[in-house]
Each structure stands twice: as structure tokens, then as C-alpha cells.
LUMPA-251709 format. One line per 8 residues: their letters; for each residue x, z, y of C-alpha. Coordinates in steps of 0.25 Angstrom, whole numbers, plus 5000, padded with zeros to 4 digits. Each point is the difference from the previous one (the first is absolute). Example, Ala and Ser with C-alpha at 12.3 -4.5 7.8 and 13.67 -1.06 7.14 Angstrom:
BEGIN
as> 5049/5031/4982 ~ 5006/4998/5014 $
% end
This chain:
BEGIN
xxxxxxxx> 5000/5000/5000 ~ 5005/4995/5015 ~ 5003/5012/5008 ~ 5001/5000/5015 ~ 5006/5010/5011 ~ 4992/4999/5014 ~ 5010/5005/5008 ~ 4991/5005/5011 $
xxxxxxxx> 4989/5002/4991 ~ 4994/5011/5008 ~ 5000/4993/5013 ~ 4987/4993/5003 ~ 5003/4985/4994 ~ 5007/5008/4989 ~ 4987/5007/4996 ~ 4991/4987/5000 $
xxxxxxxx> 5011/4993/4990 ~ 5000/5011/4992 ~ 4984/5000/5001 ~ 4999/4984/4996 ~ 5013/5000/4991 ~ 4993/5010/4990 ~ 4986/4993/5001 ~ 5005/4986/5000 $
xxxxxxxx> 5012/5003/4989 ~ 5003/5009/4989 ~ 5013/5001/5006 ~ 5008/5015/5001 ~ 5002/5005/5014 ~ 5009/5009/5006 ~ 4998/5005/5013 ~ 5014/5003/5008 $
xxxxxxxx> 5005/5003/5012 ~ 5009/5011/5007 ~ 4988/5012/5001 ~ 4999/5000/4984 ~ 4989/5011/5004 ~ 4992/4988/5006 ~ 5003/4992/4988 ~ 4995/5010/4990 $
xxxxxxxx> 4987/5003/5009 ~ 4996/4987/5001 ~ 5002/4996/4983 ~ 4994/5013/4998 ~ 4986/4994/5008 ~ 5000/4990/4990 ~ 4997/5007/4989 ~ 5005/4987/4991 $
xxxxxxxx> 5011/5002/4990 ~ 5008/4987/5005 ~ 5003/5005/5012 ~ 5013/5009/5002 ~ 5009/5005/5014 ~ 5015/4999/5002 ~ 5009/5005/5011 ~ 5007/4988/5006 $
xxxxxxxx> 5008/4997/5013 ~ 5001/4985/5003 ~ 5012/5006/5010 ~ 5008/5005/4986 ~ 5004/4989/4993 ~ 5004/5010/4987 ~ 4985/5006/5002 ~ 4992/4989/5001 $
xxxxxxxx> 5007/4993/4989 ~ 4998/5011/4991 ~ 4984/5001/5002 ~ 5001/4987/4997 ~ 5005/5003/4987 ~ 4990/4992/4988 ~ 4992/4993/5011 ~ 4996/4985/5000 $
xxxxxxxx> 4998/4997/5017 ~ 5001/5010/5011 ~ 4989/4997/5011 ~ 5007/5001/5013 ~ 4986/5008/5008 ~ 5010/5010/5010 ~ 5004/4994/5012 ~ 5015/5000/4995 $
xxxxxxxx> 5004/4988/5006 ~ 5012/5007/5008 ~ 5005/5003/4985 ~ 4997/4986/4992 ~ 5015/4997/4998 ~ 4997/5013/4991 ~ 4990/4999/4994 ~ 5003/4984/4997 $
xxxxxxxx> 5013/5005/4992 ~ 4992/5011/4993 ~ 4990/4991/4994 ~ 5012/4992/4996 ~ 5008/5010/4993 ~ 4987/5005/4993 ~ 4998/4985/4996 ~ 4986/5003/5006 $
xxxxxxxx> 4990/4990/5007 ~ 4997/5002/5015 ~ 4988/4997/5008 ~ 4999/5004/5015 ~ 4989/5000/5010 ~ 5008/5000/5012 ~ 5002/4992/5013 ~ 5016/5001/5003 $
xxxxxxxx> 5011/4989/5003 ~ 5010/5010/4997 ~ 4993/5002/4985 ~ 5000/4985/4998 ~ 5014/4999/5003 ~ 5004/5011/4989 ~ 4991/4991/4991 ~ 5007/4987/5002 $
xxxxxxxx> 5013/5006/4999 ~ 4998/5005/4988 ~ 4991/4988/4993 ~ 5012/4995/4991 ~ 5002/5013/4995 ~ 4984/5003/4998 ~ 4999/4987/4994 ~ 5013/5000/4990 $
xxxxxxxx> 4993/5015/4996 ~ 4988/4993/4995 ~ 4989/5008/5010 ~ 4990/4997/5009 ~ 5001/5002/5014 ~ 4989/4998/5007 ~ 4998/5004/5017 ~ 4990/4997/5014 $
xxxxxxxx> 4987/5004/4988 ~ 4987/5004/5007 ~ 4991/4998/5010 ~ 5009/4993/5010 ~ 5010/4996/4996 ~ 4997/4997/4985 ~ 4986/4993/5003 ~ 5003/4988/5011 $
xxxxxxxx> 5007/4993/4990 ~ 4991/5001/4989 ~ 4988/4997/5008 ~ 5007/4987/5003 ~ 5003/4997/4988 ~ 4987/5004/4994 ~ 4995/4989/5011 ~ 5010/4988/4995 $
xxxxxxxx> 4993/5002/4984 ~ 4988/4997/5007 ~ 5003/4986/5005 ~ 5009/4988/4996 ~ 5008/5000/5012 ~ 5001/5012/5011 ~ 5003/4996/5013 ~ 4997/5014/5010 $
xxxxxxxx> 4999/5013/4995 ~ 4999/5012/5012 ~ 4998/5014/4997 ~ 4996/5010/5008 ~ 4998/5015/4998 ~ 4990/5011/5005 ~ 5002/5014/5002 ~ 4989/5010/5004 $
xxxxxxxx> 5003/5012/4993 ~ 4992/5014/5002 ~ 5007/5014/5001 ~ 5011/4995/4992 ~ 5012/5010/5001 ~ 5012/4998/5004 ~ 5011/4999/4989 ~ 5015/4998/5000 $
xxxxxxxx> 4997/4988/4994 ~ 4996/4994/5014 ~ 5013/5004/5006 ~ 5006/4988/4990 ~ 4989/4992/5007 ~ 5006/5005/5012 ~ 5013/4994/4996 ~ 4996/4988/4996 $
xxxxxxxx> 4996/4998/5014 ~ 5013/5002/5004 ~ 5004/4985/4997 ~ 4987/4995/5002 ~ 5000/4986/4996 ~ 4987/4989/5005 ~ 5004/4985/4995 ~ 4990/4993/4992 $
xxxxxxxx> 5000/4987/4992 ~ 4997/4989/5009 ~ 5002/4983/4999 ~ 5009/5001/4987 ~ 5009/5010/5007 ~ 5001/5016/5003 ~ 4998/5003/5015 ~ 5010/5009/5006 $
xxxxxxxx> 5001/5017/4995 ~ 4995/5003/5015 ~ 4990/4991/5002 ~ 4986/5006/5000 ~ 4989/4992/4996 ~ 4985/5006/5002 ~ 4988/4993/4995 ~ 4984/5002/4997 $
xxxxxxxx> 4998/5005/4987 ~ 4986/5001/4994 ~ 5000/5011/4990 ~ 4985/4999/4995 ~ 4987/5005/5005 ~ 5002/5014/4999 ~ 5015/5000/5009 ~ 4996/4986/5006 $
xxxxxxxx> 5010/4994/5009 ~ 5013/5005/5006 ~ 5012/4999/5007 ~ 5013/5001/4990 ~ 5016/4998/5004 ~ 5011/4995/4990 ~ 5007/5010/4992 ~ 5011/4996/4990 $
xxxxxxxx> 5000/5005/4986 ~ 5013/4995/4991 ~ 4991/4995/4987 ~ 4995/4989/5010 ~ 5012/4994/5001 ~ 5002/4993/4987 ~ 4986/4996/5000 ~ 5003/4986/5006 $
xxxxxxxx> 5010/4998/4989 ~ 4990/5006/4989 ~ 4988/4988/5006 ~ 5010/4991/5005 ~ 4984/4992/5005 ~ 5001/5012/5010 ~ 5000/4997/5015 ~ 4996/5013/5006 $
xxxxxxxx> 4996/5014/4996 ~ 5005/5014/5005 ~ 4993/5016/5004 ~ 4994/5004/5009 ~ 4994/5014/5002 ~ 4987/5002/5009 ~ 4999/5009/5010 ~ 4991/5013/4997 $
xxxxxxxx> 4997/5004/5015 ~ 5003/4996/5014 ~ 5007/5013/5002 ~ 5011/4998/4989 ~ 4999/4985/5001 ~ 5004/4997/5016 ~ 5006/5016/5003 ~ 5007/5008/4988 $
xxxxxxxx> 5003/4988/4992 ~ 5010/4994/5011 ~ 5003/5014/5004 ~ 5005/5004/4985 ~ 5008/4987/4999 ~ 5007/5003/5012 ~ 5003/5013/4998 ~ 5005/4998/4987 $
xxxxxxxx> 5010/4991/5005 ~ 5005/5010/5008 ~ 5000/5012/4993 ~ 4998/4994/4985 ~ 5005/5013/4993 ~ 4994/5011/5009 ~ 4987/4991/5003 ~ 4997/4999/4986 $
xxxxxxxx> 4991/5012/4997 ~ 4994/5004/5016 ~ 4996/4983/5001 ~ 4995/4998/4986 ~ 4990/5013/5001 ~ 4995/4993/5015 ~ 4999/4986/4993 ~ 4992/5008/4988 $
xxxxxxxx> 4991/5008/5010 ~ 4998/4985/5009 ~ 4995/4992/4986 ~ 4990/5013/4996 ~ 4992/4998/5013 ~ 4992/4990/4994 ~ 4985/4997/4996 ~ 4996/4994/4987 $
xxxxxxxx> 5001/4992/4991 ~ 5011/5010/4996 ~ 5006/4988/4988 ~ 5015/4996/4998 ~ 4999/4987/4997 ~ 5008/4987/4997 ~ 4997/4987/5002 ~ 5004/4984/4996 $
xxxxxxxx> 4996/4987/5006 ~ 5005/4990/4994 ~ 4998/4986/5000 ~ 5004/4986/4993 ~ 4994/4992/4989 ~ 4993/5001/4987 ~ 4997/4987/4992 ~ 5004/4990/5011 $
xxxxxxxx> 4992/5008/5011 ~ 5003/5008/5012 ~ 4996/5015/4995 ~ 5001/5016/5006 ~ 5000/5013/4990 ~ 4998/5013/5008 ~ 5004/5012/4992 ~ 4998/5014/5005 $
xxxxxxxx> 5002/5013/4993 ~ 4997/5013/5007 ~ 4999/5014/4999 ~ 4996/5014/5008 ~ 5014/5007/4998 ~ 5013/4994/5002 ~ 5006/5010/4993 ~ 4992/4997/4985 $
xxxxxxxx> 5003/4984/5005 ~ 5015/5001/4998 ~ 4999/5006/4987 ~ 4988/4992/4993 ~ 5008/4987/5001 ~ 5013/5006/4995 ~ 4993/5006/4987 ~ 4993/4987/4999 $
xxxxxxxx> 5014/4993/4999 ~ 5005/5010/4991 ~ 4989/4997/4989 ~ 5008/4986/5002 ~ 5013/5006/4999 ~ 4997/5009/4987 ~ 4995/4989/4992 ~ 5011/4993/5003 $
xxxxxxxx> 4993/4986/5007 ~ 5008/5005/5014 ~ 5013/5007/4997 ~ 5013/4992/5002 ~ 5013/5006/5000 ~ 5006/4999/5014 ~ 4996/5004/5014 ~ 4984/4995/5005 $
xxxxxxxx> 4990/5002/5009 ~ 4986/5004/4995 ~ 4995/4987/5007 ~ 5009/4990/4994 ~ 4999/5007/4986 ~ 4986/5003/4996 ~ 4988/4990/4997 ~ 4991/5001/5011 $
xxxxxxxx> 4987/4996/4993 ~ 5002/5010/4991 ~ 5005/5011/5011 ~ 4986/4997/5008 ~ 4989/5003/4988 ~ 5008/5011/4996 ~ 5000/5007/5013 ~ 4985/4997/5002 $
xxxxxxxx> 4999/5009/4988 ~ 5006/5009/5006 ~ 4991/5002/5012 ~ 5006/4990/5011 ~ 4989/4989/5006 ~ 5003/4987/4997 ~ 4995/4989/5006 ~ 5003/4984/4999 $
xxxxxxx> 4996/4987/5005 ~ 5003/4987/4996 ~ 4994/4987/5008 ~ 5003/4985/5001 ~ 5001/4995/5014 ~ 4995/4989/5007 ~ 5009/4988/5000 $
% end
């Protein structure tokens, strides 16, 4: 029987994994992190005999190597992205596979640095799994199996959360703002890292229409080369309120420039306060609207998937990978993001079990 370690299994994506892992798989699960008191009260909660605790610290390579002792994939659910050159090499050395649920440059680069290594080692590395990243590429992909030739493919995300509290986890969003990148895939060709796009997006009757800017995730990059029919696609993220849109957003961005190590905790708690004044529909959704050609004919798929807590929504679509991943259909050896590796028709009726809306479209156009 498979055995994961959720390191950060305590936190609040840790316990929705853990809450999907054991009704979706008949996987073990240890729960680990530094408080092993944490660890123990939340596997004692369960009441289920596959669920156990162990100490671990992803800043002590000899502890966390240890814990991971007879395991078959740490779950990286701890914002320990300032320790990934770590917890790479103890995953390594444990001959244990790896999955993350992080948005970090520094994390990717001790992931690529180590690839020939993972690789030659016969494991399964696999990093941006989630809500974003970890879904904009699927749902791209998830649009080319739809037509014969894809042509356009935007994405946009919506954030409207409701009394969502404040974790370490949203410092490393923090930090990812830090090198905010904007470009999106326009005419053949990516646009520069600093040049903001913004655009209309329609989200469906509930959201209805908004304003969204560009923001760059690194699985888009490949996409091109993966759809080589692909002339334009990117992200973009809507904008929840006027008050974070056109104040604290530029504000935060600024400020994070100036002060990116001592900004990072006072300016993500005002950005996380901004977003919560809001009024419903309280949804995270993310969106595609792609268009190109299906049996000779111009043709558009809208695909959106949503759900009321952002939290629950990263972690739904990495259990719903890792079904893929445990039978073995999307586990390489080597270093991948969840996007790029996982079959997204699969990925989308598997999280619709799972309780996230999902709703698709699909409609030839007028010639």
C-alpha cells in the first residue's frame, strides 16, 4: 500500500488533502510537521487506522529525511519554499517522490537543478499542483482534446473569498509578487515580462463580466510548444473589489519593491483584508476561452470550474492527480508540473466528484 507524508498536513490545505486522500484512495497517510502535537491531534480526529503523525522539519535535512523513512511521496503543503533546496535533497536520498503545492522561482530552481539527478534516481517530481498554478494549463489542454485545432486559449481567475484567514501560506504568495511577471502569448510570440495586459472577461451569469490583468505563471510557457497551433493564450486574474483593484493592489506591488523582505507579512495582511470586503457571489473560479476548429469549422469550448473555498480548491485538484499518479497513468520519472503531466479530461470528472462545479461549453461558430 502507497504511503504519503503531508508535510504541513495540519495547516489548512493539508487537512483538505488528507480529507480527500482517504475518501478518494485507500492510501496510508502521515501527517508531519515540526509541532508533532499538531500532528497527533489532527490524526487522532480522524479516527481512521490509516492515518498516523510524525515530527518533521523541512529546515533539518537529517529530520526530515528520517520521517520520511518507508514512504512513497512527501506532499509538500507548508510554506517551505525558503527550505526547497532541503527538502528536494531529502526526498532524493529517501528515494522518495515529491509533490508541491507552492508558487516560488527559488523552489523551481532547486527542482531544475536537481532534475538529472531525480530523473537518473527513477522518482517523480512533480511542482506548481493546484489551484493556480497547477490548473491554467490543464484547462488548456482540457480545451485542445475538445477541437482539432486550437487556436486561442485565455484563462482568467476569480477570487472572492469570505472570512478566509490568514496563513503563512499567503506570505509565499507574497513572495511571488515580489517578481511579478505580466507577459501573455500574443501573435506567435510572448509579450515582454512587464507588460501588463488587461481585458474583459466574462465568467458566467453568477460573476458576470470583469475587468482582469495579466499574470504569468511558469507552466504556461511550454504551452506553445506542447500546441504548436497555439497563437495566443495567458492568465489573468479578475479583480474582486475596486478598493484592492485600483488602491491596495498598486499599493502592495510597490511597497513590495521597496521593502520586499520586511513588507511581506504588514502588506499581504492589507491586500488579504482589501479582497475580503467584497459581496457575493463568494466563488474561486477559473475560467478558458478557447477557440479554433472542429471538423473543418470555426468552434469556441468554454470551460469553468469553481468552487466556494480557495483553500478546498487547491487541494481537490492535486488529489484528483494523484488518483492518476497512483495507478500509475501520470507518474514519470523526472521533474513535472502537474499541468504538463496529468490527463485533464480525467483530472475534471474527478474533481467534479469531489464537489468543485464544473461547467463546459462547446459551440461551432459562424463562418
Amino acid at each position: 500500500m502507497s504511503k504519503i507524508l503531508i508535510l504541513g498536513g495540519y495547516g489548512y490545505t493539508g487537512k483538505f488533502l488528507t480529507k480527500h486522500l482517504l475518501a478518494q484512495t485507500d492510501v496510508e497517510i502521515i501527517i508531519a510537521g515540526r509541532n508533532l502535537e499538531k500532528a497527533k491531534s489532527f490524526a487522532d480526529e480522524l479516527h481512521d487506522s490509516r492515518v498516523s503523525a510524525r515530527q518533521a522539519d523541512a529546515a533539518d535535512l537529517t529530520s526530515l529525511t528520517q520521517a520520511l523513512q518507508n514512504v512513497t511521496l512527501c506532499l509538500v503543503a507548508a510554506p517551505t519554499t525558503h527550505h526547497a533546496e532541503t527538502v528536494v535533497r531529502a526526498c532524493i536520498d529517501a528515494r522518495v517522490d515529491y509533490l508541491d503545492v507552492q508558487y516560488s522561482s527559488s523552489k523551481l530552481k532547486a527542482l531544475y537543478d536537481a532534475q538529472e539527478e531525480i530523473k537518473k534516481a527513477g522518482l517523480c517530481f512533480i511542482t506548481e499542483a493546484g489551484y493556480h498554478p497547477g490548473l491554467p494549463a490543464a484547462l488548456i489542454r482540457y480545451a485542445a482534446q475538445k477541437l482539432d485545432i486550437l487556436e486561442s486559449a485565455i484563462t482568467a481567475g476569480y477570487l472572492n473569498m469570505q472570512n478566509l484567514p490568514y496563513t503563512e501560506a499567503v506570505d509565499e504568495l507574497m513572495e511571488g509578487f515580489i517578481e511579478y511577471q505580466a507577459q501573455v502569448y500574443k501573435n506567435g510570440a510572448w509579450t515582454k515580462p512587464t507588460a501588463w495586459d488587461s481585458c474583459k472577461f466574462n465568467f458566467g451569469d453568477d460573476i458576470g463580466e470583469r475587468t482582469a490583468y495579466s499574470m504569468f505563471f511558469e507552466e504556461l510557457r511550454d504551452i506553445p510548444n506542447m500546441i504548436p497551433s497555439l497563437k495566443e493564450t495567458g492568465f489573468y486574474i479578475s479583480g474582486s473589489n475596486w478598493l484592492s483593484d485600483l488602491i491596495i493592489t498598486p499599493l502592495v506591488l510597490v511597497g513590495l519593491k521597496l521593502a520586499p523582505k520586511r513588507g511581506i507579512r504588514p502588506l499581504g495582511k492589507l491586500m488579504w483584508w482589501a479582497m475580503g470586503k467584497t459581496k457575493p457571489p463568494y466563488l474561486v473560479a477559473l475560467k478558458v476561452e478557447a477557440k479554433g476548429k472542429l471538423n473543418g469549422s470555426p468552434a469556441e469550448v468554454h470551460a469553468r470550474i469553481a468552487h466556494p473555498d480557495g483553500y478546498e480548491l487547491t487541494a481537490i485538484p492535486v488529489v484528483a492527480y494523484l488518483k492518476q499518479y497512483l495507478d500509475g497513468t501520470s507518474r514519470k520519472d523526472g521533474v513535472y508540473m502537474m499541468g504538463h503531466i496529468v490527463e485533464p479530461v480525467r483530472l475534471f470528472d474527478d474533481m467534479q466528484k469531489m464537489g468543485v462545479q464544473v461547467i463546459e461549453s462547446l459551440d461551432l461558430l459562424p463562418t
